[in-house]
C-alpha positions, 0 to 999 in steps of 0.5 A: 424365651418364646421360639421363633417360628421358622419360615420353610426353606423355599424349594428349588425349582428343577428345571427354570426358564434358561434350561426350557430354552435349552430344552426346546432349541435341543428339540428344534436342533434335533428335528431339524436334523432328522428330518434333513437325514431323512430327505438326504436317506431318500435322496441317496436311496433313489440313486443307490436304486437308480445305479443298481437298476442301470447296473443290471440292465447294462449286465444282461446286455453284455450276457446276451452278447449285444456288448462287450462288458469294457463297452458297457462296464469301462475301466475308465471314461464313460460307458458306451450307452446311457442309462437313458439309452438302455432304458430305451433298449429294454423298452423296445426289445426286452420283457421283464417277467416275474413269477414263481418268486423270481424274475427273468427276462425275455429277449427279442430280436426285433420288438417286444413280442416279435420273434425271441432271440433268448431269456435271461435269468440272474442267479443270486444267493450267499457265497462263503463270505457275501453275495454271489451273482450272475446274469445268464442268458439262455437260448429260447430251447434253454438247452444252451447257455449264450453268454454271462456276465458278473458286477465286480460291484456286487460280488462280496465274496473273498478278495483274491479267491471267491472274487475272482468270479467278476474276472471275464476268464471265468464268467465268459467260460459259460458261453456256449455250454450245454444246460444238461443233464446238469451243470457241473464244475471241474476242480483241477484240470490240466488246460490240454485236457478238454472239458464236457460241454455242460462243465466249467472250470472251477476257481482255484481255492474257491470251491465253496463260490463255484459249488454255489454257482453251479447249484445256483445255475441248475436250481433257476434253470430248473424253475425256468424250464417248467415255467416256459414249459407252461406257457408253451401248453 
């Protein structure tokens, strides 16, 4: 009996015209949808540094004692200037400087260039659990501070303890201390004993926050100084 000669099976192919369509829609679907990320990402991005900027701006406003932190930072209702108002101020009256890896800003009384009614520093750097940060503002001598002020927004510090520092009882205590010989703060004191005139009060359970803010204040004062005593060469 002669044998047959057998045809090969044929080989599925693995991938046929309904799953390429799949293929290409997925691919269509899925760049359309990063690039719509994307362009949500910058759009989001844009505000996110708007409000921050706008933040910052209006805090040194209320460090140098130019607004009250309800005018400016309300619990409730709209703030008592624009952005666009307080961008207009700092245009007028405010210098921006950056140098030796930080920036501050100077402050005039009348115009940018005119007569300087103070400079502002904003310290920053890691506390126990997050971010601590606080704008300062300093007479031109920088042998006095005028006045503080801390973003409840940025502060990342312990609900409770560390993050007690955006309360005003604590941030406006810095008004009218003395920067030398240096910063220091008291850890428990009894509220009829007086304070030295380059003292604050600590945070009661915080003292990992207020360690932070006191070497903070003595280490940008510090760049500060030498940077203003150059110019003044």
């Amino acid at each position: 009996m002669t044998e047959q000669a057998k045809t090969p099976p044929k080989k599925k192919k693995l991938m046929g015209a309904h799953e390429w369509r799949m293929i290409i829609v997925l691919t269509v679907i899925a760049a359309v949808a990063g690039g719509l990320l994307a362009a949500v990402n910058e759009v989001t991005k844009a505000t996110i540094e708007a409000n921050a900027k706008a933040r910052l701006r209006s805090s040194i406003l209320v460090a140098v004692g130019l607004y009250k932190a309800e005018e400016l930072f309300p619990a409730e209702g709209l703030p008592k200037l624009s952005a666009a108002q307080v961008d207009q101020y700092f245009k007028e009256h405010i210098e921006e400087v950056k140098a030796d890896s930080f920036t501050y800003w100077k402050i005039y009384k009348d115009k940018v260039g005119g007569e300087l009614m103070a400079y502002v520093i904003r310290i920053a750097g890691s506390g126990f659990q997050g971010l601590v940060a606080m704008q300062v503002a300093l007479k031109p001598d920088l042998s006095e501070i005028i006045g503080a002020h801390v973003v409840p927004f940025e502060i990342g510090e312990t609900p409770g303890l560390g993050f007690r520092m955006t309360e005003e009882q604590f941030w406006s205590q810095f008004a009218g201390m003395k920067t030398g010989p240096r910063i220091e703060f008291i850890k428990f004191r009894d509220p009829d004993s007086p304070k030295a005139p380059n003292q604050f009060d600590a945070i009661t359970g915080a003292t990992y926050t207020s360690t932070t803010v006191r070497d903070l204040l003595n280490k940008t004062i510090a760049s500060l100084r030498k940077i203003v005593q150059k110019e003044q060469k």
